[in-house]
RODO-2510 file (C-alpha; in nm, 4 decimals, decimal comma):
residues 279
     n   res          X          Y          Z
     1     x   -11,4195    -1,6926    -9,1204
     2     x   -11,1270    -1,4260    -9,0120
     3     x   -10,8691    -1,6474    -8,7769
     4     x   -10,8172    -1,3349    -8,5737
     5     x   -11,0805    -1,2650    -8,3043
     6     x   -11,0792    -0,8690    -8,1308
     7     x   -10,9295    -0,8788    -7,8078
     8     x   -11,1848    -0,7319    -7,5308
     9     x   -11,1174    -0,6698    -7,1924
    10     x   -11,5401    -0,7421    -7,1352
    11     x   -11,4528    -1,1543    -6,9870
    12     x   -11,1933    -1,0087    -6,7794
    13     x   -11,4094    -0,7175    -6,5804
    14     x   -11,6833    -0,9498    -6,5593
    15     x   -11,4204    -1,1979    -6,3219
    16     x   -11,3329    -0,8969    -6,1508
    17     x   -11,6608    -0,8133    -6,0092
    18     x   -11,7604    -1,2327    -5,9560
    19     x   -11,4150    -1,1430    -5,7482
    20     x   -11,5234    -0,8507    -5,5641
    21     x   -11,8932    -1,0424    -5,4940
    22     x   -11,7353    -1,3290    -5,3901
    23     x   -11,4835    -1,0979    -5,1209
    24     x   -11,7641    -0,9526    -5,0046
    25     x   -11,9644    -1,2500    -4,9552
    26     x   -11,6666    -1,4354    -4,7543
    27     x   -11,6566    -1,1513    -4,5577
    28     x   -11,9967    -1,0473    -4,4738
    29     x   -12,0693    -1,4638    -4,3502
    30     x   -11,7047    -1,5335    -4,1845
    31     x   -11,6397    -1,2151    -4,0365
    32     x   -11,9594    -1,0220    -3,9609
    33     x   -12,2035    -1,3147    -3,8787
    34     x   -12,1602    -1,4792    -3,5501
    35     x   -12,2260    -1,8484    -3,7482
    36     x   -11,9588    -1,7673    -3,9341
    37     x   -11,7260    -1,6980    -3,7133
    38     x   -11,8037    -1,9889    -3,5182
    39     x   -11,7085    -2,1879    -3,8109
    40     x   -11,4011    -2,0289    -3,8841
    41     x   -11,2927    -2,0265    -3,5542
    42     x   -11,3777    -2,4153    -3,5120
    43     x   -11,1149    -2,4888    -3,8074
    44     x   -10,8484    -2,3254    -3,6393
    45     x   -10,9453    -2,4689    -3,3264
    46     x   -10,8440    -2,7426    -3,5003
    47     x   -10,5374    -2,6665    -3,6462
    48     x   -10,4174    -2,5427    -3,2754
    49     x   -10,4957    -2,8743    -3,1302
    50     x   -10,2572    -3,0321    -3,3512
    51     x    -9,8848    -2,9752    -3,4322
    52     x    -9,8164    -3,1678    -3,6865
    53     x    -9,5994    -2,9522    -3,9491
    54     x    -9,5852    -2,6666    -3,8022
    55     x    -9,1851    -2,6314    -3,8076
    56     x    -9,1772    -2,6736    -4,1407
    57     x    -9,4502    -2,4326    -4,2028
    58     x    -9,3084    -2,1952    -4,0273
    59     x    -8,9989    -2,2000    -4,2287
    60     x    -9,2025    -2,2002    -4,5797
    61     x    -9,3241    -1,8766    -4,4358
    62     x    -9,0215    -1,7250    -4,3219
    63     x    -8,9397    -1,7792    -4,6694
    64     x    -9,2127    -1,5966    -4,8380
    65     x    -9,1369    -1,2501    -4,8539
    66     x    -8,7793    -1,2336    -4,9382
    67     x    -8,6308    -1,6051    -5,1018
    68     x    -8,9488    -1,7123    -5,2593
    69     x    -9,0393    -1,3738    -5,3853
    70     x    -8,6692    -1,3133    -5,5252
    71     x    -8,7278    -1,6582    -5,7267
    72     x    -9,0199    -1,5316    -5,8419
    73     x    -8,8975    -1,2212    -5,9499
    74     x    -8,5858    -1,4193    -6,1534
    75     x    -8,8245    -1,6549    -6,3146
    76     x    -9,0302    -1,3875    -6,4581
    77     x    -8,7296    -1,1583    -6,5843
    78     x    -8,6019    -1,4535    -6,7009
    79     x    -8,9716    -1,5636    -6,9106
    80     x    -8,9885    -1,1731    -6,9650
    81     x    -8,6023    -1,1675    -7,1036
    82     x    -8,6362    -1,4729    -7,3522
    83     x    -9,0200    -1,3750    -7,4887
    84     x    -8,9331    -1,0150    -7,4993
    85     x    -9,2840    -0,9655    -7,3112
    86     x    -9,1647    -0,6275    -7,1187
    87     x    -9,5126    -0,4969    -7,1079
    88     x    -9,6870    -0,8372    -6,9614
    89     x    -9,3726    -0,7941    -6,7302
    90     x    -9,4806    -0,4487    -6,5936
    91     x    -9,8563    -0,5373    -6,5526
    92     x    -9,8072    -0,8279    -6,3917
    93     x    -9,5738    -0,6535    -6,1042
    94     x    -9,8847    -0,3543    -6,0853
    95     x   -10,0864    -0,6312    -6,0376
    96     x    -9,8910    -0,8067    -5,7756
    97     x    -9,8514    -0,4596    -5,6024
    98     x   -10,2005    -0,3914    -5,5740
    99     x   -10,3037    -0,6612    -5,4083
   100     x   -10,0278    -0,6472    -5,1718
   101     x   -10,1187    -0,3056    -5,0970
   102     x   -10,5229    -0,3757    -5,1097
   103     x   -10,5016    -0,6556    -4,8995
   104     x   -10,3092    -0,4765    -4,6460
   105     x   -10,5439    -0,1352    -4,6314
   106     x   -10,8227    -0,3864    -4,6057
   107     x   -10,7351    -0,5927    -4,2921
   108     x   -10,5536    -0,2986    -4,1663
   109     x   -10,7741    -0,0306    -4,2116
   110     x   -11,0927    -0,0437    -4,3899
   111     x   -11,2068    -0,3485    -4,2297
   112     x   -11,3083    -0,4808    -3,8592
   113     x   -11,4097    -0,7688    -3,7110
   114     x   -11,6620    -0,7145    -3,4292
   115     x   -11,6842    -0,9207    -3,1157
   116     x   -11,9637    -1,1720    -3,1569
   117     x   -11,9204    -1,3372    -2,8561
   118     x   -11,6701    -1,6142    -3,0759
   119     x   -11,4467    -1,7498    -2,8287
   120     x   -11,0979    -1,7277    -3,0173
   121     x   -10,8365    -1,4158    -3,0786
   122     x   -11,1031    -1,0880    -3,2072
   123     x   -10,8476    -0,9462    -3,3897
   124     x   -10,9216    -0,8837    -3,7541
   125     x   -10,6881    -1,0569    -3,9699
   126     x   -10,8807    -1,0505    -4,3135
   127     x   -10,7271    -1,1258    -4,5866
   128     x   -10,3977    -1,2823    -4,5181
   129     x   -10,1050    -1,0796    -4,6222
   130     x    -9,8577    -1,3579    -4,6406
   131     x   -10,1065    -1,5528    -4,9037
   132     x   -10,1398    -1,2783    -5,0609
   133     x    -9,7553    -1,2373    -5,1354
   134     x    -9,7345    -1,5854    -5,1964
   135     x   -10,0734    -1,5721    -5,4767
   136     x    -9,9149    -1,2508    -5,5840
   137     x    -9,5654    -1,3728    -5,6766
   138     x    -9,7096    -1,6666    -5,8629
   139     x    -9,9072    -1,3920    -6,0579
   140     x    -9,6544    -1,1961    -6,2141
   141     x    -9,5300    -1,5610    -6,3723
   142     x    -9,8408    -1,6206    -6,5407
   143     x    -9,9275    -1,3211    -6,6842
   144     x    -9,5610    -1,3590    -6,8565
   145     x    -9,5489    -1,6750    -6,9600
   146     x    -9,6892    -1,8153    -7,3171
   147     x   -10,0142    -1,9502    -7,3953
   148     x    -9,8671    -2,2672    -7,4454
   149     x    -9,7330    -2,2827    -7,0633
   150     x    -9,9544    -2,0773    -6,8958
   151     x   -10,1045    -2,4305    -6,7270
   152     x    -9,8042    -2,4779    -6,5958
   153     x    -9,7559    -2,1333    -6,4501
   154     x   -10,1069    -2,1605    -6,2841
   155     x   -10,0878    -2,5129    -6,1577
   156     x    -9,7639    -2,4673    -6,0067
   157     x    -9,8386    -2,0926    -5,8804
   158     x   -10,1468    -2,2573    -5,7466
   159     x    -9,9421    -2,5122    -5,5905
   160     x    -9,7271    -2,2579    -5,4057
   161     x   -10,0384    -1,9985    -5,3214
   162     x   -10,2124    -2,2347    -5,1696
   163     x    -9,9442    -2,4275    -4,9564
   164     x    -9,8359    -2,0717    -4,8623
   165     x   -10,1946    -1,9885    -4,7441
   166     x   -10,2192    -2,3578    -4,5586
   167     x    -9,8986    -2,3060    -4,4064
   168     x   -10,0925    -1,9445    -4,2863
   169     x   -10,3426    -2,1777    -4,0979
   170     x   -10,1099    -2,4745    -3,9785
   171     x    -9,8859    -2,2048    -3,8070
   172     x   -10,2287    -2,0067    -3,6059
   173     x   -10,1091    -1,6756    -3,8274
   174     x   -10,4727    -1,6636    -4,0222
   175     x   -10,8303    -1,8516    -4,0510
   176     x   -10,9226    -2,0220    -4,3459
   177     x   -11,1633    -1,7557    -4,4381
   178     x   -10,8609    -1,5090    -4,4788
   179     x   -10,6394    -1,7124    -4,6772
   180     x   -10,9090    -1,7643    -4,9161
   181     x   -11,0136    -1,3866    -4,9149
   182     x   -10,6657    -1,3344    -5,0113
   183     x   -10,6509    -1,5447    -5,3201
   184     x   -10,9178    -1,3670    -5,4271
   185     x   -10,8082    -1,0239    -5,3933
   186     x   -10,4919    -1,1297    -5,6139
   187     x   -10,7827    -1,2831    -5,8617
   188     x   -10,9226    -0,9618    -5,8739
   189     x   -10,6002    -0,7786    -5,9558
   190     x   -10,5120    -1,0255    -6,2128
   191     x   -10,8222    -0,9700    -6,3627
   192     x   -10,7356    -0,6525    -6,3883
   193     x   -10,4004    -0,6692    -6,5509
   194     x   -10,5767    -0,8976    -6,8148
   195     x   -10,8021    -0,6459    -6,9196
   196     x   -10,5206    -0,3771    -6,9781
   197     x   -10,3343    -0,6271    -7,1670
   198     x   -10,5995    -0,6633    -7,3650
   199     x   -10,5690    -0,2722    -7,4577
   200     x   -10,2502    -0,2936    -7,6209
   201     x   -10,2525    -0,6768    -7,7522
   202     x   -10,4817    -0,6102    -8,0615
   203     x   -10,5401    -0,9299    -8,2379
   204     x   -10,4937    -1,2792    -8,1242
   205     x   -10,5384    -1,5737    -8,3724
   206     x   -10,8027    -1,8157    -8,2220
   207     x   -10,6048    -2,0865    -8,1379
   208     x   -10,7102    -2,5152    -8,0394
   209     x   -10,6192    -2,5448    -7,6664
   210     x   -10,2970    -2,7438    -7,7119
   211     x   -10,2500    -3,1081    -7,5704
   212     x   -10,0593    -3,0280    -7,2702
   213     x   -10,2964    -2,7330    -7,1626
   214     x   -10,6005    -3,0124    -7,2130
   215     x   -10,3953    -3,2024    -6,9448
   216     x   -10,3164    -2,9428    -6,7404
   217     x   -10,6572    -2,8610    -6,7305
   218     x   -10,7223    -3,1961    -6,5742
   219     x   -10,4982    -3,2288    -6,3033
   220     x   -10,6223    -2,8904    -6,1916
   221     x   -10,9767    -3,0119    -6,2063
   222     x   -10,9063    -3,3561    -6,0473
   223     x   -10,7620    -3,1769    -5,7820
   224     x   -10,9639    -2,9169    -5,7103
   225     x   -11,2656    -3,1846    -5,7296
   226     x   -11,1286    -3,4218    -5,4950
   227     x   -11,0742    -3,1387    -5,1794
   228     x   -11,3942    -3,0186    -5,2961
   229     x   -11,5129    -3,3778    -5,2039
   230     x   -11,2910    -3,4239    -4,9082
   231     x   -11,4300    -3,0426    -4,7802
   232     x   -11,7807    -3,2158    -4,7935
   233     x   -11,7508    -3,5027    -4,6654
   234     x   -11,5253    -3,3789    -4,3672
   235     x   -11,8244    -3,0739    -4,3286
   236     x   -12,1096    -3,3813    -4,2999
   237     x   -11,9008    -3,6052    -4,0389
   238     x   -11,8282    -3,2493    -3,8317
   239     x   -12,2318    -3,1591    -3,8234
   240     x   -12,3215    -3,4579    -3,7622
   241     x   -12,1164    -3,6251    -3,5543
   242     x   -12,0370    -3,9395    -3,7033
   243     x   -11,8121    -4,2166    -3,5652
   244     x   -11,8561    -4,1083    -3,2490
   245     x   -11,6061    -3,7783    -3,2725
   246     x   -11,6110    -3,5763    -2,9283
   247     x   -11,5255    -3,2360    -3,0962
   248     x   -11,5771    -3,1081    -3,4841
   249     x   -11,2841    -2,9155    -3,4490
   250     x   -11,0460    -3,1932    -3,6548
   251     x   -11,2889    -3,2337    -3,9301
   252     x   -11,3230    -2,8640    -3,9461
   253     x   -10,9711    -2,8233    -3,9555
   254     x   -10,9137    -3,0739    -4,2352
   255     x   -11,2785    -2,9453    -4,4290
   256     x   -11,0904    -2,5851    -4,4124
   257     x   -10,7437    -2,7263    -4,5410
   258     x   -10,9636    -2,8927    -4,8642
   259     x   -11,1677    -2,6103    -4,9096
   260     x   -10,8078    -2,3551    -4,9657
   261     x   -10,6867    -2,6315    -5,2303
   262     x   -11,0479    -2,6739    -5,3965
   263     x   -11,0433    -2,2687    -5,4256
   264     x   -10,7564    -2,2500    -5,4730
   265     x   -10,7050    -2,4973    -5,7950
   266     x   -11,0763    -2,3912    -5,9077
   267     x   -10,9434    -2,0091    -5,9635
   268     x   -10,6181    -2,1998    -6,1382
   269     x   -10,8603    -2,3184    -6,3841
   270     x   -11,0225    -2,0594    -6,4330
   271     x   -10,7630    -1,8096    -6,5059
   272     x   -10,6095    -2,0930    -6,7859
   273     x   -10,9582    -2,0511    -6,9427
   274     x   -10,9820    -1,6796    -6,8792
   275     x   -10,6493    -1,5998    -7,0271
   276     x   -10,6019    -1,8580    -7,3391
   277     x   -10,6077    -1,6350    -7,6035
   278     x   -10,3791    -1,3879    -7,4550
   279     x   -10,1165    -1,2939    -7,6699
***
């Protein structure tokens, strides 16, 4: 059999639109339907009953757009520099671009959030700009780096996305449903770049998924299991009322926090798998 396998951009455009349903899913429940904005508002009930953090994630997002992005920006020239990957280099900054731009047309023009009846702030503020910049950043490193360390890129970009998008929620900036409606809006645009990459990167020699990729693989998945478990379990002591709790608002607070790093982690491991034979 031929080691080289055809590069098609088919797995990549088939993402994109689980992306776009999954957008328009989030959005329909969490913004349009009066359960779901109950819910939503609930977990950042609870996040403004406590204070915990919140000076220092305040200052992780004072540092978003301009020190973290400028790191992120060095990092990849430097990745781009030493692999001579100019081209990965220039779709991963379209990428990054439109998203930044899509998310911000979207909360800021396209879509609304209608008044319910939700007792909380009515303002729309879906997706959250600041993830997105955050998810965006982390982007342009992946797409860069080598199929050998692309783990890395995506648990660590992970990492930051999704402490940028907590810190969102810690500070009373966003809802969860927003942070998570950005990450995938920068899912969708990295989709994207993948399939033009595939356009130009002809053959790629089916390669083994190397050891520390295998590994990587499982700390993402560990993670991404455990708030998954955390989310429910936090979800079933809010609804029902266990231990005596006067107010779901805390368990809906910490169910929201788990669900961001479960989502967050799961689209990390994902996008290893998506992009592993990317040259």
């Amino acid at each position: 059999m031929h080691p080289f396998s055809r590069l098609t951009p088919t797995r990549y455009i088939g993402a994109a639109v689980l992306c776009i349903l999954a957008f328009v899913g989030l959005y329909l429940f969490f913004v349009r339907d009066e359960t779901g904005q109950a819910i939503d508002q609930l977990a950042f009930n609870g996040a403004e009953n406590g204070t915990t953090g919140a000076e220092v994630t305040r200052s992780l997002l004072d540092l978003i757009p301009s020190v973290m992005v400028a790191v992120g920006a060095i990092v990849s020239l430097v990745i781009a520099a030493v692999r001579r990957a100019w081209f990965p280099l220039v779709v991963g900054v379209g990428s990054a671009l439109a998203a930044t731009v899509t998310t911000q047309l979207l909360k800021n023009v396209f879509l609304t959030r209608p008044d319910l009846g939700v007792d909380g702030y009515v303002s729309n503020s879906f997706p959250s700009g600041h993830t997105t910049v955050a998810a965006a950043s982390a982007l342009i490193v992946f797409l860069v780096a080598s199929p050998h360390t692309r783990w890395l890129a995506g648990t660590l970009g992970a990492a930051f996305a999704v402490a940028a998008g907590v810190s969102t929620l810690v500070s009373l900036w966003h809802r969860p449903s927003d942070v998570i409606a950005a990450l995938l809006v920068v899912s969708f645009w990295g989709c994207v770049g993948g399939a033009v990459l595939t356009r130009a990167g002809g053959r790629q020699r089916a390669r083994r998924t190397p050891t520390p990729a295998k590994v990587g693989l499982r700390l993402q998945s560990w993670i991404a299991v455990l708030a998954a478990v955390v989310t429910a379990v936090a979800v079933g002591i809010g609804a029902t009322g266990a231990f005596g709790m006067t107010s779901a608002a805390p368990m809906a607070y910490l169910g929201s926090v788990t669900a961001i790093v479960a989502v967050g982690f799961a689209l990390a491991i994902t996008a290893t798998r998506l992009f592993d034979r990317l040259p």
